[in-house]
mmCIF file of the protein (N, C-alpha, C, O) and its ligand, coordinates in Angstrom:
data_MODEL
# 
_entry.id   MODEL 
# 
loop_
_entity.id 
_entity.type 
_entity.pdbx_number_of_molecules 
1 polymer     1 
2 non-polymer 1 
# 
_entity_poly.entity_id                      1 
_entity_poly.type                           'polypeptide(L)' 
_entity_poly.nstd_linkage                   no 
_entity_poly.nstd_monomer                   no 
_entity_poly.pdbx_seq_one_letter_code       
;(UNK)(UNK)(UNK)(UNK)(UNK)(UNK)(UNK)(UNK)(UNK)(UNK)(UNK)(UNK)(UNK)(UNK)(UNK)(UNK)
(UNK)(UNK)(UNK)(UNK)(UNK)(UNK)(UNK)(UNK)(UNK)(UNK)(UNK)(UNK)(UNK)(UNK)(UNK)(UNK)
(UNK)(UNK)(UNK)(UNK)(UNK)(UNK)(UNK)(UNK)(UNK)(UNK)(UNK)(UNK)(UNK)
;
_entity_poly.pdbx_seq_one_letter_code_can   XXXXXXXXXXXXXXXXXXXXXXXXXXXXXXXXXXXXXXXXXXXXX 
_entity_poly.pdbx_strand_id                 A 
# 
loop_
_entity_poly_seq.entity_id 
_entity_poly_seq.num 
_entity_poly_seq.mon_id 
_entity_poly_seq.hetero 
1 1  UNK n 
1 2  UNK n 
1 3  UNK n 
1 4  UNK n 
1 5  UNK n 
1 6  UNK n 
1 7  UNK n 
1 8  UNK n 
1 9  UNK n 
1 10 UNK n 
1 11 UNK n 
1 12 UNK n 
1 13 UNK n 
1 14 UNK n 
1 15 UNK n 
1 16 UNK n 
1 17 UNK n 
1 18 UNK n 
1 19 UNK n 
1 20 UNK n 
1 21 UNK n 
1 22 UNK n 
1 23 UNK n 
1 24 UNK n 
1 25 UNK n 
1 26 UNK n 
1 27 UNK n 
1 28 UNK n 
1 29 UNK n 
1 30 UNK n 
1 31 UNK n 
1 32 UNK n 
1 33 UNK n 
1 34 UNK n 
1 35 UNK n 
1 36 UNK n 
1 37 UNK n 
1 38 UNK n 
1 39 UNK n 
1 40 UNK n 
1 41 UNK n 
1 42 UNK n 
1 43 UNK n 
1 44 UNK n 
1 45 UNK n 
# 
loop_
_struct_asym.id 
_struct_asym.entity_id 
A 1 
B 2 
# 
loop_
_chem_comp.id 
_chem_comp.type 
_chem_comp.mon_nstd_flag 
UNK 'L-peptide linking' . 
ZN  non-polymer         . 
# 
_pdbx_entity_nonpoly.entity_id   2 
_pdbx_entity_nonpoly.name        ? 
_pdbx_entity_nonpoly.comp_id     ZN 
# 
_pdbx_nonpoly_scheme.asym_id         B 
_pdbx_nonpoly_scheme.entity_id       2 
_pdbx_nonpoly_scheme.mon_id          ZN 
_pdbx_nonpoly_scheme.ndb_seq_num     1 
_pdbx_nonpoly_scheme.pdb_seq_num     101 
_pdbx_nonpoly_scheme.auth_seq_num    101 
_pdbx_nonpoly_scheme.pdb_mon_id      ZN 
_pdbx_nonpoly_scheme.auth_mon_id     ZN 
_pdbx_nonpoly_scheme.pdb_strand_id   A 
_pdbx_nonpoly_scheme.pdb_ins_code    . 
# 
loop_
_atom_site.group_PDB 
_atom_site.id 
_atom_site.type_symbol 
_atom_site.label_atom_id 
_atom_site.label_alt_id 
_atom_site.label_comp_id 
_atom_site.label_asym_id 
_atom_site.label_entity_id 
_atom_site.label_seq_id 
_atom_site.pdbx_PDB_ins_code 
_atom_site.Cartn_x 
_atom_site.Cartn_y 
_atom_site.Cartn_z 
_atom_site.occupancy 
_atom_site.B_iso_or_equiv 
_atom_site.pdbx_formal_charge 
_atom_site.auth_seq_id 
_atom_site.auth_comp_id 
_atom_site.auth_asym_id 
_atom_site.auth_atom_id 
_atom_site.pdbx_PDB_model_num 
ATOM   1   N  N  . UNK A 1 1  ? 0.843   -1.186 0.000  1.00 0.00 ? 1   UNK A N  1 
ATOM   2   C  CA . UNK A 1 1  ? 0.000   0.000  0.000  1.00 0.00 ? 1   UNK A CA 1 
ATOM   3   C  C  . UNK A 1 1  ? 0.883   1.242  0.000  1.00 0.00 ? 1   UNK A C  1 
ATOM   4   O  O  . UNK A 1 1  ? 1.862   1.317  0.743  1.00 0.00 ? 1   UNK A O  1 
ATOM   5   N  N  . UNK A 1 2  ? 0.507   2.285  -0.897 1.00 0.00 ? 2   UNK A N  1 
ATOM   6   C  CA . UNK A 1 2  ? 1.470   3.346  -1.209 1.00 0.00 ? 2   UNK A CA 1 
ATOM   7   C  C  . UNK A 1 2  ? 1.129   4.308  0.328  1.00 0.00 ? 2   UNK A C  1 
ATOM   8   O  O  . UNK A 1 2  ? -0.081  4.427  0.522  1.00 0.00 ? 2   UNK A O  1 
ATOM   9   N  N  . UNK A 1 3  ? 1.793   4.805  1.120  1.00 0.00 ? 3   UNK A N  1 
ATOM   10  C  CA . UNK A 1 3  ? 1.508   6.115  1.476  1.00 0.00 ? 3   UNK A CA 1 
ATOM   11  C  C  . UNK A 1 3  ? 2.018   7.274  1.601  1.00 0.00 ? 3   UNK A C  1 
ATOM   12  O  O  . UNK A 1 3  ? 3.239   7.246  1.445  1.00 0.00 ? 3   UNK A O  1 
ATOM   13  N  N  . UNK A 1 4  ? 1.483   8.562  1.877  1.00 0.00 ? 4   UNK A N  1 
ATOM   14  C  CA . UNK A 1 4  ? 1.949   9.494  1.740  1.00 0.00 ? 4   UNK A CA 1 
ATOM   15  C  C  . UNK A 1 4  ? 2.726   10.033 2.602  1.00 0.00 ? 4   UNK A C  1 
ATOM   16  O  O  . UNK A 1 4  ? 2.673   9.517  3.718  1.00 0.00 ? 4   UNK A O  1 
ATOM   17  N  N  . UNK A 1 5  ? 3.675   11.189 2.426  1.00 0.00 ? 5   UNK A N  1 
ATOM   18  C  CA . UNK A 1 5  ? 4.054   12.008 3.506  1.00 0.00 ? 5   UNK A CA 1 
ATOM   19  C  C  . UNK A 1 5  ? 3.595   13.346 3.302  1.00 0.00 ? 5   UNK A C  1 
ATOM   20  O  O  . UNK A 1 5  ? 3.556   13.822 2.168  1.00 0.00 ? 5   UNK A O  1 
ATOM   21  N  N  . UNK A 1 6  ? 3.207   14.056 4.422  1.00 0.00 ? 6   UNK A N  1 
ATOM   22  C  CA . UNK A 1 6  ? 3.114   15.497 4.149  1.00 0.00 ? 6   UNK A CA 1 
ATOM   23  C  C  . UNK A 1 6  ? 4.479   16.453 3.914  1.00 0.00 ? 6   UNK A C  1 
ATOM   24  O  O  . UNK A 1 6  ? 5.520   16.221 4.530  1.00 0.00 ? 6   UNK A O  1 
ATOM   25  N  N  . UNK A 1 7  ? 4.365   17.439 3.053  1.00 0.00 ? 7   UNK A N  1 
ATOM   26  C  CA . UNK A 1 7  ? 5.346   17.943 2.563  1.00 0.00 ? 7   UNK A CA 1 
ATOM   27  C  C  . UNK A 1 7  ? 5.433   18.843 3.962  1.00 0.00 ? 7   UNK A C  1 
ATOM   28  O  O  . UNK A 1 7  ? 6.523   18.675 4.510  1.00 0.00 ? 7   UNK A O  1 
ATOM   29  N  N  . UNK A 1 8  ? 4.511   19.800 4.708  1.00 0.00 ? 8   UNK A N  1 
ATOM   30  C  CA . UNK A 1 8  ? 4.648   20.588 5.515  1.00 0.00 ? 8   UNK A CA 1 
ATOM   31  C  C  . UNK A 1 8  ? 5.028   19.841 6.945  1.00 0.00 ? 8   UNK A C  1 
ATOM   32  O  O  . UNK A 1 8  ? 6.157   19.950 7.422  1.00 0.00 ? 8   UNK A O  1 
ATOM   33  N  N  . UNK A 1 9  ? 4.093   19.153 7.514  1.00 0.00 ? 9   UNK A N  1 
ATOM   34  C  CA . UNK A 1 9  ? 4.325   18.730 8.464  1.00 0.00 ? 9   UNK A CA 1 
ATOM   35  C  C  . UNK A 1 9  ? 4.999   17.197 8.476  1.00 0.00 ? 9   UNK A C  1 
ATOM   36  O  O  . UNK A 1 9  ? 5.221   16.717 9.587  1.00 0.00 ? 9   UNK A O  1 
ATOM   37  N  N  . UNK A 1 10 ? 5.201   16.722 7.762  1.00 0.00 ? 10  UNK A N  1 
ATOM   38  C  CA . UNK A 1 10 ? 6.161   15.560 7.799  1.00 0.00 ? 10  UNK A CA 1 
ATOM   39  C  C  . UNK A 1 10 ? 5.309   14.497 8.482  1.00 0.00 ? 10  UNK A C  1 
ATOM   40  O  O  . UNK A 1 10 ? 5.958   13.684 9.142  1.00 0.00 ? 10  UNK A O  1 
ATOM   41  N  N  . UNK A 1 11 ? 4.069   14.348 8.460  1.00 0.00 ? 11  UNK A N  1 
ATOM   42  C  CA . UNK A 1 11 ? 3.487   13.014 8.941  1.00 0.00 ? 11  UNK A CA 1 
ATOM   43  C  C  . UNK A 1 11 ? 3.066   12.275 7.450  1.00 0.00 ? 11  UNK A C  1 
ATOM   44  O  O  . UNK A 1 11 ? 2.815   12.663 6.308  1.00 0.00 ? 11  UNK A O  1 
ATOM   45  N  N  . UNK A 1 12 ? 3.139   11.072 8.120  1.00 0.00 ? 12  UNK A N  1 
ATOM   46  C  CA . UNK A 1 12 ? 2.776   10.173 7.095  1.00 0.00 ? 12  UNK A CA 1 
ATOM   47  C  C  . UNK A 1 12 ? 0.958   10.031 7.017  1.00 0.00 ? 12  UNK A C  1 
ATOM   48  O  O  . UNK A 1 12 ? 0.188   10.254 7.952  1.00 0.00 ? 12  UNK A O  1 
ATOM   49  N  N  . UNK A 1 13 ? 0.672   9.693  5.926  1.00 0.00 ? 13  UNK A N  1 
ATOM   50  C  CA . UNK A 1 13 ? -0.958  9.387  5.509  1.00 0.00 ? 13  UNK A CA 1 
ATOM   51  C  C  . UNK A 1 13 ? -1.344  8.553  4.811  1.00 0.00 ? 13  UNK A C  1 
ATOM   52  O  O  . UNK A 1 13 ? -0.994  8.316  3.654  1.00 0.00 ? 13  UNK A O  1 
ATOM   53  N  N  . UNK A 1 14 ? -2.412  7.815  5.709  1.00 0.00 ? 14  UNK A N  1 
ATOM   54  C  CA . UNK A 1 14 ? -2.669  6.421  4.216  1.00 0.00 ? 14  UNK A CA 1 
ATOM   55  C  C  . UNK A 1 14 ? -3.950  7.249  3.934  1.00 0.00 ? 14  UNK A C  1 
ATOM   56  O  O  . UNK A 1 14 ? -4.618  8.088  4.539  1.00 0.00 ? 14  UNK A O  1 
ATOM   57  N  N  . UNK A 1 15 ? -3.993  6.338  2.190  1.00 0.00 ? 15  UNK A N  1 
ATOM   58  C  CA . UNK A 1 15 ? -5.159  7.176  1.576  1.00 0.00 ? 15  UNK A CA 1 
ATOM   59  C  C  . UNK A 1 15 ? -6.308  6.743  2.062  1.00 0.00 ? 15  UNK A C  1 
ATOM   60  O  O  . UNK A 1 15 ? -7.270  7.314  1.549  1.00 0.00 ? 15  UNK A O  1 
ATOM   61  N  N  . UNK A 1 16 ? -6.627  5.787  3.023  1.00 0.00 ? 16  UNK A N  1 
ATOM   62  C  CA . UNK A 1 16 ? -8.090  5.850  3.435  1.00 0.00 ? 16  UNK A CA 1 
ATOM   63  C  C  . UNK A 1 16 ? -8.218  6.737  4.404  1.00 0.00 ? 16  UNK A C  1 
ATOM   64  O  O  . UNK A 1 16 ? -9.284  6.723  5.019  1.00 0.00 ? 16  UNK A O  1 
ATOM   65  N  N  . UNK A 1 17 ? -7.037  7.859  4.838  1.00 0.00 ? 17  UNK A N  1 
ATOM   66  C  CA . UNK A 1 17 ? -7.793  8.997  5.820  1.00 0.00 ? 17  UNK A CA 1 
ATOM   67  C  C  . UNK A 1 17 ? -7.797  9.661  5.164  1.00 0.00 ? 17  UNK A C  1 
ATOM   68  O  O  . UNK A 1 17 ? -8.506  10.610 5.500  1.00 0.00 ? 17  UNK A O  1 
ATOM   69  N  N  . UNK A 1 18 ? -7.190  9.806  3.917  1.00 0.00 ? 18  UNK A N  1 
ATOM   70  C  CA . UNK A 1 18 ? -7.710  11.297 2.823  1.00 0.00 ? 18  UNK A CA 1 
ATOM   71  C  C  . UNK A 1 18 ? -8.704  11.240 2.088  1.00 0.00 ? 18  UNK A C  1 
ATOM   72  O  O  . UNK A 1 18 ? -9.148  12.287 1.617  1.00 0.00 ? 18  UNK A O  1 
ATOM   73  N  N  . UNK A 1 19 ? -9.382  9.854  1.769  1.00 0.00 ? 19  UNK A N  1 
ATOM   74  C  CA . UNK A 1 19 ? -10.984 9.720  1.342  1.00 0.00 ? 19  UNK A CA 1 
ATOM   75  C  C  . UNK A 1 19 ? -10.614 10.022 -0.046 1.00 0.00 ? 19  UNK A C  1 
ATOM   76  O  O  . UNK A 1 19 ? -9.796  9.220  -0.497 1.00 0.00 ? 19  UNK A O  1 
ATOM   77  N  N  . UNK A 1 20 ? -10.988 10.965 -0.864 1.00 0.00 ? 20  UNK A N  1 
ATOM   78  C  CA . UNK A 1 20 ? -11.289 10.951 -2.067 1.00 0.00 ? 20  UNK A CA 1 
ATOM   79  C  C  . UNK A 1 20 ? -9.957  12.552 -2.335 1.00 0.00 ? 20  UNK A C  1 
ATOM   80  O  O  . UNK A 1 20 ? -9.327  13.086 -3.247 1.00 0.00 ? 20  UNK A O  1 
ATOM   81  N  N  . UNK A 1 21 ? -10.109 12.649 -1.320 1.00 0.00 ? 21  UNK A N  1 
ATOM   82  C  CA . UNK A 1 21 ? -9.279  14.662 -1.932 1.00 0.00 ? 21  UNK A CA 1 
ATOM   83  C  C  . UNK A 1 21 ? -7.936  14.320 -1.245 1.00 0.00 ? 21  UNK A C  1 
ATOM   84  O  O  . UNK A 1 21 ? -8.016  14.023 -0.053 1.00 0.00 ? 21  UNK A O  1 
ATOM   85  N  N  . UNK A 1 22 ? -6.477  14.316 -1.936 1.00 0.00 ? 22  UNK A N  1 
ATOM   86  C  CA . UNK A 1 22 ? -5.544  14.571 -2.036 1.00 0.00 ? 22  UNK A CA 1 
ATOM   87  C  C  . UNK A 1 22 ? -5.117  15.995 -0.921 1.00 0.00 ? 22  UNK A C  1 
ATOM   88  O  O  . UNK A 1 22 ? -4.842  17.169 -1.171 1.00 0.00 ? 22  UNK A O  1 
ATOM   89  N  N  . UNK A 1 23 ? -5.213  15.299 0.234  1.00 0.00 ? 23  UNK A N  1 
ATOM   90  C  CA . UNK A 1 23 ? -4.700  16.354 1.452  1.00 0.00 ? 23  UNK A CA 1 
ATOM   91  C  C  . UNK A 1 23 ? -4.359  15.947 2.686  1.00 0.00 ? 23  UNK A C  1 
ATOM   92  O  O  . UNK A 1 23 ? -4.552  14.805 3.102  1.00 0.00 ? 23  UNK A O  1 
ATOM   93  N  N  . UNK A 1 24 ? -3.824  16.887 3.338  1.00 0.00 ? 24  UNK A N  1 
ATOM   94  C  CA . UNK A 1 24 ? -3.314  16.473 4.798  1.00 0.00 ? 24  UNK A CA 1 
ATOM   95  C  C  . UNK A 1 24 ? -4.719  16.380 5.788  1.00 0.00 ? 24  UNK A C  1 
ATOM   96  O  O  . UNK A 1 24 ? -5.591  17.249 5.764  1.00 0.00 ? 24  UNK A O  1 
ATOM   97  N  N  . UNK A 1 25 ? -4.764  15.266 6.586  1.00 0.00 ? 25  UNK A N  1 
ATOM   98  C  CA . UNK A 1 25 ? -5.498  15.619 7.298  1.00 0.00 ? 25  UNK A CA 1 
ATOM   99  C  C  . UNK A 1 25 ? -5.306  16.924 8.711  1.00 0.00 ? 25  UNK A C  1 
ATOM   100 O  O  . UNK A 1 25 ? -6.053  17.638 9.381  1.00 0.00 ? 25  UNK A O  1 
ATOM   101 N  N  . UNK A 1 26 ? -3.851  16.649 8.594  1.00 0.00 ? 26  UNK A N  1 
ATOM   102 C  CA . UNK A 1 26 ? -3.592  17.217 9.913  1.00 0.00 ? 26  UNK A CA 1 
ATOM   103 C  C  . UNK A 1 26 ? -3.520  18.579 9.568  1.00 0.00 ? 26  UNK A C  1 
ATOM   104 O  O  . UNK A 1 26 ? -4.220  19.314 10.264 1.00 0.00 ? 26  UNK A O  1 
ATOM   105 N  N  . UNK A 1 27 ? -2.845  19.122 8.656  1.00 0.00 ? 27  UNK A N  1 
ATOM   106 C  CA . UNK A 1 27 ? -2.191  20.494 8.329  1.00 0.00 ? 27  UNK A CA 1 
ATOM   107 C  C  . UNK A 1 27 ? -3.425  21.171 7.462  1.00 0.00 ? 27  UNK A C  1 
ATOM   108 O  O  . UNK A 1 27 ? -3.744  22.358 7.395  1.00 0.00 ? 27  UNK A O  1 
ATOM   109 N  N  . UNK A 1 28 ? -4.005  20.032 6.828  1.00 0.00 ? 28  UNK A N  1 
ATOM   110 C  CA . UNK A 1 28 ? -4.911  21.168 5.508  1.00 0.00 ? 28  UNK A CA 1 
ATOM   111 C  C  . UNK A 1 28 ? -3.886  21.037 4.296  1.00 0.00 ? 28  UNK A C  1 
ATOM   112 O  O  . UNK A 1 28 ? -4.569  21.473 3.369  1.00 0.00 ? 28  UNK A O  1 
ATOM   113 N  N  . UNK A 1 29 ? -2.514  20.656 3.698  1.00 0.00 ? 29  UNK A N  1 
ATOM   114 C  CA . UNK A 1 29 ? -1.508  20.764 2.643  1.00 0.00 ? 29  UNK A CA 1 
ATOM   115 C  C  . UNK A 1 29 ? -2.454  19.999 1.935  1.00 0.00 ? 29  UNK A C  1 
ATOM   116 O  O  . UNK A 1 29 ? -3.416  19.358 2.357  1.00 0.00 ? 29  UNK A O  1 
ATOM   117 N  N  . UNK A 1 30 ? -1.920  20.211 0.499  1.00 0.00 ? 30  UNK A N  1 
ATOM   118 C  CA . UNK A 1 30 ? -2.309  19.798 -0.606 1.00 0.00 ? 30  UNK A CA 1 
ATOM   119 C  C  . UNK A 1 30 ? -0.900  19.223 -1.134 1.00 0.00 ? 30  UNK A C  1 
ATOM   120 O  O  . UNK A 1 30 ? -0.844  18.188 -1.798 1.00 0.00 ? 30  UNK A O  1 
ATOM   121 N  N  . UNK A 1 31 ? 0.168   19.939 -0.802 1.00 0.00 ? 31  UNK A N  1 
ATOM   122 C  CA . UNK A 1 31 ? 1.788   19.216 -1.073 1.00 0.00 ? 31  UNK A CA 1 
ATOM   123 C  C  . UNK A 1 31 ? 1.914   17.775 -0.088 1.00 0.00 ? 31  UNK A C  1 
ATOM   124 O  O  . UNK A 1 31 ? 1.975   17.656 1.135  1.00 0.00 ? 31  UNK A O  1 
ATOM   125 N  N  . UNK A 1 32 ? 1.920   16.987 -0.941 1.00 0.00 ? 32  UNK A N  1 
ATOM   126 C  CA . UNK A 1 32 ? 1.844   15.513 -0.984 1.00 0.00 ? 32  UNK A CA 1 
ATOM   127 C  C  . UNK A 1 32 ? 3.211   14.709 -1.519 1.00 0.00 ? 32  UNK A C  1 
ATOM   128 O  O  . UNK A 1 32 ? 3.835   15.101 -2.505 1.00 0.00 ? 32  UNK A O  1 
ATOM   129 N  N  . UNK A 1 33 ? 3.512   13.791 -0.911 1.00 0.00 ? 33  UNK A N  1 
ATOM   130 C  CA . UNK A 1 33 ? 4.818   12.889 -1.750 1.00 0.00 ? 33  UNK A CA 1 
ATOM   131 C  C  . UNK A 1 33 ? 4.710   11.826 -1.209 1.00 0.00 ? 33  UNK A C  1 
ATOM   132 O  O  . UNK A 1 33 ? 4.646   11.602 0.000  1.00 0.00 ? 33  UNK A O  1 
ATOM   133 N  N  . UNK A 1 34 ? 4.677   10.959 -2.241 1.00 0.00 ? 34  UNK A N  1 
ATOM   134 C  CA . UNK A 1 34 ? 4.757   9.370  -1.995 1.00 0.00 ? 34  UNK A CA 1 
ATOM   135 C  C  . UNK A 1 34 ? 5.586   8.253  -1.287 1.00 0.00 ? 34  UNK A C  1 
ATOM   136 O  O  . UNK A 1 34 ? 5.878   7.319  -2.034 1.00 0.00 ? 34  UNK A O  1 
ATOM   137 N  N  . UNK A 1 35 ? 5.915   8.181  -0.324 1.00 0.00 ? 35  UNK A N  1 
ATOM   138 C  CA . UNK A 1 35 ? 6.839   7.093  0.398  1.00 0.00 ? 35  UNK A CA 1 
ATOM   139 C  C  . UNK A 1 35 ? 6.838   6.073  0.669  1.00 0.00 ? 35  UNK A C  1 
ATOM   140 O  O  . UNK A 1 35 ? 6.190   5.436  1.499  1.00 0.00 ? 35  UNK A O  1 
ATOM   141 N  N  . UNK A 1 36 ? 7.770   5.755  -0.200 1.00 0.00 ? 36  UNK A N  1 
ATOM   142 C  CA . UNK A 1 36 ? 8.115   4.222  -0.328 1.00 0.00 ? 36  UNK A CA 1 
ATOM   143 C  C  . UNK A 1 36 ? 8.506   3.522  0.403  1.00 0.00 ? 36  UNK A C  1 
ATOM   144 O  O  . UNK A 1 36 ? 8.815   4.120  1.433  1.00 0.00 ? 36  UNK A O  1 
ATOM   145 N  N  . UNK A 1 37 ? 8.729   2.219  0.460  1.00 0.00 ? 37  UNK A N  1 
ATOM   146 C  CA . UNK A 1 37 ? 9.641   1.360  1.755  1.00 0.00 ? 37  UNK A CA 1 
ATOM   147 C  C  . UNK A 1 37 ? 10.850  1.863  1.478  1.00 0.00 ? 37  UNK A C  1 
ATOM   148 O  O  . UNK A 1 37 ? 11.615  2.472  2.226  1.00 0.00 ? 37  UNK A O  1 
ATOM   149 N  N  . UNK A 1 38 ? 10.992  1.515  0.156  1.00 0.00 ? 38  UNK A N  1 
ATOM   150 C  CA . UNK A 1 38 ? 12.340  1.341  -0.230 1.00 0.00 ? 38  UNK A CA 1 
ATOM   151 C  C  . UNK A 1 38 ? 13.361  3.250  0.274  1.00 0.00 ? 38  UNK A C  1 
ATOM   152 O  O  . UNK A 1 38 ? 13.303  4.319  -0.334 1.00 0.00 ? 38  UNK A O  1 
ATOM   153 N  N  . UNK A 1 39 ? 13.775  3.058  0.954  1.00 0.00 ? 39  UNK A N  1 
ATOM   154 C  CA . UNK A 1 39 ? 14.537  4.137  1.488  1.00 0.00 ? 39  UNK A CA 1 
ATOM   155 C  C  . UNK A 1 39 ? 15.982  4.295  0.786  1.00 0.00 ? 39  UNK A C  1 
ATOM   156 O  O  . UNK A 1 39 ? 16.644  3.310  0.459  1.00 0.00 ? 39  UNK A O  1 
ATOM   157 N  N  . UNK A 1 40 ? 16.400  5.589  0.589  1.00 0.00 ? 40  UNK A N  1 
ATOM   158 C  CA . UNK A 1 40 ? 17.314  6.069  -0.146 1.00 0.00 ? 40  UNK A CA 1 
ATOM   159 C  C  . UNK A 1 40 ? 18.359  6.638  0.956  1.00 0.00 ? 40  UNK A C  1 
ATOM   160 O  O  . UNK A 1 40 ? 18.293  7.652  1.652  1.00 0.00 ? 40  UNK A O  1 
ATOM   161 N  N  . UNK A 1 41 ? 19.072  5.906  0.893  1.00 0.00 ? 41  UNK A N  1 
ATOM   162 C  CA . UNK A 1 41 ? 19.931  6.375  1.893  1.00 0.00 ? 41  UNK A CA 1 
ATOM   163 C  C  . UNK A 1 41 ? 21.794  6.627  1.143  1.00 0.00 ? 41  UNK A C  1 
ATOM   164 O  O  . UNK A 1 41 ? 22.597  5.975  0.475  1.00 0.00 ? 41  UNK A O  1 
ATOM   165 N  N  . UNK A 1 42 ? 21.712  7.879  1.749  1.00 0.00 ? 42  UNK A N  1 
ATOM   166 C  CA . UNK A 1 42 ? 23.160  8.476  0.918  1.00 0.00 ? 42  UNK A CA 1 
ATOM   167 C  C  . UNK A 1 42 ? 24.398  8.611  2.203  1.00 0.00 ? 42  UNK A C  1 
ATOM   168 O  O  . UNK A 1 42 ? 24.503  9.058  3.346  1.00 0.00 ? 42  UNK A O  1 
ATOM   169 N  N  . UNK A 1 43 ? 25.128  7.982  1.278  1.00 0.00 ? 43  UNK A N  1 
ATOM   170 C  CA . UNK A 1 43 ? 26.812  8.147  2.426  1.00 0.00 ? 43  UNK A CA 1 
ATOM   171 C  C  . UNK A 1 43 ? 27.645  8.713  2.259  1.00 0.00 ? 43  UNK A C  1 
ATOM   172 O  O  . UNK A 1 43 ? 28.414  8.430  1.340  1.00 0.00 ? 43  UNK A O  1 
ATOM   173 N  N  . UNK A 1 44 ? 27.833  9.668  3.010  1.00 0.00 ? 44  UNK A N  1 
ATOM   174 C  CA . UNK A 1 44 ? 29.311  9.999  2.338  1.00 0.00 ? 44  UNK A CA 1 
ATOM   175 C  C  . UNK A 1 44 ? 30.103  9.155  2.996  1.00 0.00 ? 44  UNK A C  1 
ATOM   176 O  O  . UNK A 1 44 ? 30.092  8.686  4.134  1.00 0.00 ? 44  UNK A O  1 
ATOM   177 N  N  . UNK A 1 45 ? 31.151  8.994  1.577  1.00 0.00 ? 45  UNK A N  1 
ATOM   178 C  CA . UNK A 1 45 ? 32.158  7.854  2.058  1.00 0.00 ? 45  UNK A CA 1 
ATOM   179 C  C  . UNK A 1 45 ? 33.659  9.112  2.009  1.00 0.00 ? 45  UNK A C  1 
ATOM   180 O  O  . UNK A 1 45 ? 34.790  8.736  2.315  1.00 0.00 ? 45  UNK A O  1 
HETATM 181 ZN ZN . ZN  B 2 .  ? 0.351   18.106 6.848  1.00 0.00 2 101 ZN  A ZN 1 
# 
């Protein structure tokens, strides 16, 4: 299951608490980004 993160407040959201409209529940944002399992993790070596 895909879920979201909020761009403003940095909580995560599954889409059955956003129902049908593309938003934060918590903040009110409409800036949305998708987070994956798969984590990107950078090193400096
Ligand atoms: Zn938010």
């Amino acid at each position: 299951m895909v879920k979201y993160t909020c761009f403003l407040c940095d909580k995560k959201i599954s889409p059955d608490l956003m129902g049908r409209r593309v938003r934060c529940p918590y903040c009110g944002s409409k800036v949305l980004f998708k987070s994956r399992s798969v984590k990107t993790v950078v090193k400096a070596v």
